[in-house]
C-alpha positions as CSV (number, residue, x, y, z in Angstrom):
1,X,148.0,93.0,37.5
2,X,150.6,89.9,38.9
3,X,150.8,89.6,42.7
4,X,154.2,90.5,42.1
5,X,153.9,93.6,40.3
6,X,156.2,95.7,37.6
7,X,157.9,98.8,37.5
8,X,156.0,101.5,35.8
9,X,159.5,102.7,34.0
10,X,161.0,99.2,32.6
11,X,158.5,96.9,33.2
12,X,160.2,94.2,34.8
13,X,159.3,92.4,38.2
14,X,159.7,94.3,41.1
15,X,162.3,92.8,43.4
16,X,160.8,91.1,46.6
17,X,159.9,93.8,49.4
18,X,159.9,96.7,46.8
19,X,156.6,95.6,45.2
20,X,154.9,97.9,47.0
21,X,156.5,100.8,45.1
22,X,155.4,101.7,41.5
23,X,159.4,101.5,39.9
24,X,162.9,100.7,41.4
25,X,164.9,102.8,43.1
26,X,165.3,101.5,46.5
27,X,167.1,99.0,45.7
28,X,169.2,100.6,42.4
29,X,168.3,101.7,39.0
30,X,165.6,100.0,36.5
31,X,167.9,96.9,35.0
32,X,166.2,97.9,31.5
33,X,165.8,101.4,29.5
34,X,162.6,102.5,29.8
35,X,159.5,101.4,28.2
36,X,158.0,103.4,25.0
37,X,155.4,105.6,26.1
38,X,152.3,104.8,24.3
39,X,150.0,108.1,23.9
40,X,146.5,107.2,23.7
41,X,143.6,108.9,22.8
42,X,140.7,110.6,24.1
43,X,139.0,106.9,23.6
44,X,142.0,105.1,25.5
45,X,143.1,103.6,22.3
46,X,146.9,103.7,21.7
47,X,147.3,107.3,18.9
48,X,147.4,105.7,15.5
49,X,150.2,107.2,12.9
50,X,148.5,108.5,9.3
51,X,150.5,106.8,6.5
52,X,151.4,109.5,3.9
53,X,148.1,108.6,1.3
54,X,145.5,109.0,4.8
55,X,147.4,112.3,5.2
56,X,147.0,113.6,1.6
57,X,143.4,112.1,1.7
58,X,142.8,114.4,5.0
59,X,144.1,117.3,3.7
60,X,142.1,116.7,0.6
61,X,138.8,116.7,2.9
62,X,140.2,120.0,4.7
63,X,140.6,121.5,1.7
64,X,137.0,121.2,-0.1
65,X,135.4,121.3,3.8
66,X,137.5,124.9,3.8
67,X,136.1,125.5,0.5
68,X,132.6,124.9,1.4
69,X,132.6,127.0,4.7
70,X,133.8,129.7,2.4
71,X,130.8,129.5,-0.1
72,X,133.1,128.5,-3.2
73,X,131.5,125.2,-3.4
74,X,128.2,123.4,-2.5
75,X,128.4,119.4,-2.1
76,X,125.2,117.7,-1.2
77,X,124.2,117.8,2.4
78,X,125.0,113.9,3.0
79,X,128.3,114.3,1.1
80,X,128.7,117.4,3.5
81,X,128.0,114.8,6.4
82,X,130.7,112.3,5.2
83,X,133.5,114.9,5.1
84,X,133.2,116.2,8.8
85,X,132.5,112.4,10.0
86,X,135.6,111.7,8.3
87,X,137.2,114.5,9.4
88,X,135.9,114.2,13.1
89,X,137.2,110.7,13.4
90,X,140.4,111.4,12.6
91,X,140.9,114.6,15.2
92,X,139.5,112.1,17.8
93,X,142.3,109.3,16.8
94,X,144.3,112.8,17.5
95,X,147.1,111.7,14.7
96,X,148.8,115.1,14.7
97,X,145.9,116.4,11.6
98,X,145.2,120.3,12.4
């Protein structure tokens, strides 16, 4: 962090005897919008978007790990392993995959 420090809103200096504060307001509004909120995930790393192919891939895996649980299918126990590592990784990224 600068000696000076930044508002938590906008992200620009604080100006001089406000820098103890975490945004503007004593002084008047933030002079920029808002920064983007960045969600992170349970790691700390910034969420990560699925492009549409890692989406259909995901589903893919849901559907033949749903398949499995249900007794229609039997993969191999490592291939078993691959599909909830895969699967596991990507709740933890937390990209919005149920």
């Amino acid at each position: 962090m600068n000696s000076k420090g930044n508002c938590k809103i906008c992200g620009e200096p604080m100006p001089e005897g406000e820098t103890m504060f975490h945004f503007h307001g004593y002084s008047g509004p933030c002079p920029k919008p808002p920064l983007k909120k960045v969600e992170l995930d349970p790691a700390g790393e910034p969420k990560a978007e699925l492009t549409v192919l890692e989406r259909k891939a995901i589903e893919a895996l849901n559907t033949i790990k749903a398949a499995v649980d249900g007794g229609l299918i039997q993969l191999p126990v490592g291939m078993q392993m691959d599909v909830d590592v895969v699967l596991m990784m990507a709740t933890v990224r937390r990209v919005g995959v149920q």
